[in-house]
C-alpha positions in Angstrom: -7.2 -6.3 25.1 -3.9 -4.5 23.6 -2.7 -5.9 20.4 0.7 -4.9 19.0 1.3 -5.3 15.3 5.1 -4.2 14.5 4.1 -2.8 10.3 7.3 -3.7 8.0 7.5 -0.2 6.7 9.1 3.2 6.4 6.7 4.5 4.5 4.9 7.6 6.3 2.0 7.9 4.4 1.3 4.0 4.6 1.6 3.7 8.2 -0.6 6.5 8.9 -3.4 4.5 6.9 -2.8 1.8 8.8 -3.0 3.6 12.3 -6.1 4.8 10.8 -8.1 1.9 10.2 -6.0 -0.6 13.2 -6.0 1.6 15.7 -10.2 1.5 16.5 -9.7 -1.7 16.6 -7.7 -1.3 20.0 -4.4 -2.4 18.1 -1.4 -0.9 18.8 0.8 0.2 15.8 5.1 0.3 15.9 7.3 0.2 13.1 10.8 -0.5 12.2 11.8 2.3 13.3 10.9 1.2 16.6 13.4 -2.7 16.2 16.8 -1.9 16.8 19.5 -3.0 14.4 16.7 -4.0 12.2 18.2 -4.9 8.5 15.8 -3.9 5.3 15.8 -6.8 3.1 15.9 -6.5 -0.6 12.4 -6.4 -2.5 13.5 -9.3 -5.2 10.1 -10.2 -5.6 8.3 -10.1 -9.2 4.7 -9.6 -7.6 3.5 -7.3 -4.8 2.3 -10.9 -3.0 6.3 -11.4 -2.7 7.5 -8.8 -1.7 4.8 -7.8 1.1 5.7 -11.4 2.5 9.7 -10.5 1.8 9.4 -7.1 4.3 7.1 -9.1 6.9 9.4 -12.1 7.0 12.8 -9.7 7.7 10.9 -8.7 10.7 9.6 -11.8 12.3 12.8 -13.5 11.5 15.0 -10.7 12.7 13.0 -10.4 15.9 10.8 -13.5 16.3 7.7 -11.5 16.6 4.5 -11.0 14.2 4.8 -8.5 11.6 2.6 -7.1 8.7 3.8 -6.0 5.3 2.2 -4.2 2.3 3.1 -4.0 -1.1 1.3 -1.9 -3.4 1.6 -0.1 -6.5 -0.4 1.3 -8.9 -0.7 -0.5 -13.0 -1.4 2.0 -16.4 -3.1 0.1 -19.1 -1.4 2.8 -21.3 2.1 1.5 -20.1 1.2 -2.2 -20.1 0.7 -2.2 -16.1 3.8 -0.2 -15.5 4.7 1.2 -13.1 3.4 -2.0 -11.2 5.5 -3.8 -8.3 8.0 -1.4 -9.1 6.1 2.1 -8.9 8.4 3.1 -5.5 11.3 2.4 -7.6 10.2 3.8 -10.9 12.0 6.8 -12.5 14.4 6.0 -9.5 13.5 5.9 -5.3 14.2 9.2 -4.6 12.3 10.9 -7.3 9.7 12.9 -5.6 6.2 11.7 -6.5 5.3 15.0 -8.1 7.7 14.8 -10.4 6.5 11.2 -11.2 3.3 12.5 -11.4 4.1 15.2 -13.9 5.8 12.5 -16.2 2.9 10.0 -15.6 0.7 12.9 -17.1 2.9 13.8 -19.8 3.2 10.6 -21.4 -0.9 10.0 -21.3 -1.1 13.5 -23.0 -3.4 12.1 -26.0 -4.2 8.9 -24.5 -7.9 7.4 -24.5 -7.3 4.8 -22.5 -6.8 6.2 -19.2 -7.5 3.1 -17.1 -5.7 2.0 -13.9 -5.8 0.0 -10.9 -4.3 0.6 -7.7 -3.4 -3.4 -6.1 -2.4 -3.8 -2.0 -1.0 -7.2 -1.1 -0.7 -7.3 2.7 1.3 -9.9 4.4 1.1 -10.9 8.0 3.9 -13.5 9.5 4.2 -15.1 12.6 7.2 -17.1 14.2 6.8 -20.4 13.0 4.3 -20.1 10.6 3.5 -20.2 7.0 2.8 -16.4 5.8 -0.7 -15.6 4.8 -1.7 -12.9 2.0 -4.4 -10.4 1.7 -4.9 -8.8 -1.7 -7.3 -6.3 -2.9 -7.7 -4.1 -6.1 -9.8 -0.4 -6.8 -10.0 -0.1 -10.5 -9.8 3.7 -11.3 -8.4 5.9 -14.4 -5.4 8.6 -15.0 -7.0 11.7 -14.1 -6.4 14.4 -16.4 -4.4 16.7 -14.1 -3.3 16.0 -10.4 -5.8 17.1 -7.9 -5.9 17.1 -4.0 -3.7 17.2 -1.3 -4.4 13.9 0.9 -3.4 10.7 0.7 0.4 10.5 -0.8 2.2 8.9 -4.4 0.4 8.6 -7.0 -3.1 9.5 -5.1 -3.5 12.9 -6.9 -3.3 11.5 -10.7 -5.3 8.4 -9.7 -9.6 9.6 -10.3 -12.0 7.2 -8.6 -15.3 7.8 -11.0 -17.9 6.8 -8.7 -16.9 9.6 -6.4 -15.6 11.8 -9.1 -12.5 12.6 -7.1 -9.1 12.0 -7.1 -7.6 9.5 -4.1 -5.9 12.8 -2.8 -9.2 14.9 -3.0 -10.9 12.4 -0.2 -11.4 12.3 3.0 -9.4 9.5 4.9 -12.7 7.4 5.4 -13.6 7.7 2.1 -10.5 7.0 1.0 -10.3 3.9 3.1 -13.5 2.8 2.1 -12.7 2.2 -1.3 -9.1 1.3 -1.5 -7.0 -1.3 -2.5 -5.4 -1.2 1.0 -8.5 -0.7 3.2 -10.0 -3.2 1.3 -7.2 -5.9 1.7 -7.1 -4.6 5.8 -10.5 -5.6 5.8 -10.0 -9.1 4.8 -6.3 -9.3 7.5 -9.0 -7.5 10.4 -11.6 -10.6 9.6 -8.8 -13.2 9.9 -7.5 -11.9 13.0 -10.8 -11.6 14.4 -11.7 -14.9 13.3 -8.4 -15.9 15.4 -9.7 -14.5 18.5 -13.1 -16.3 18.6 
């Protein structure tokens, strides 16, 4: 059976994780680039469960389909869980992510505690119905220099110590082993499953 699941997002590097771990599962993946006169809706939320059900909502309200959302962001102890729910936005949207890398670094120069945690809040809405939540966490640390070419943002700072790699030094299904997104997937591919029996 085809499944279509319209993902709330712009973001290349997140859709292409999702296509990666949706698409063996025989689902079919659009975006909103694919919805005419779709209208972004401002992220006003104060958590990442919020906001992922803010950017699903705008789609199935907008176009009376089901739609899935992620939020995600990654938290420094060293900054008090900055960047946080506003890691896209921090040092400002269209700063490139090596730049915000370079700062990141800059700032922990010194720093013991180099702890961190990626969270992913996923939401999935239907017409009609309440939205339901999927979040998941990987606990990692600030690596000392960025590392890696996969994965995209933060991924090259961000060093996972049971593989003793960086999120942008591993391969997509290690990467989506461990994640905070293929982690929260996991629990949304359950659900749906669970739906279908």
């Amino acid at each position: 059976m085809n499944k279509e699941i319209v993902i709330a997002s712009g973001n290349a590097g997140k859709i292409r994780e999702f296509k990666e771990m949706l698409e063996p599962y025989g689902y079919t993946i659009r975006t909103i680039k694919d919805l005419d006169g779709y209208r972004e809706p401002e992220e006003t939320g104060t958590t990442f469960h919020d906001n992922a059900i803010i950017k699903a909502q705008a789609v199935t309200d907008q176009f009376h389909i089901a739609a899935l959302a992620d939020d995600s962001g990654l938290s420094i102890d060293a900054f008090d869980g900055k960047p946080g729910v506003y890691s896209a936005r921090w040092l400002g949207h269209d700063t490139p992510y090596s730049e915000k890398n370079r700062i990141v670094l800059e700032k922990m120069k010194g720093v013991t505690n180099r702890g961190c945690h990626y969270t992913c809040a996923i939401a999935w809405t239907q017409p009609g119905k309440e939205p339901i939540v999927f979040e998941d966490i990987v606990e990692a640390e600030i690596a000392q220099e960025p590392k890696g070419s996969n994965g995209f943002g933060y991924d090259p700072i961000v060093y996972y110590p049971p593989l003793h790699k960086t999120m942008a030094e591993m391969t997509k299904e290690e990467k989506n082993s461990i994640s905070h997104r293929g982690k929260a997937l996991r629990k949304l591919e359950a659900y749906l499953d669970s739906k279908e029996r």
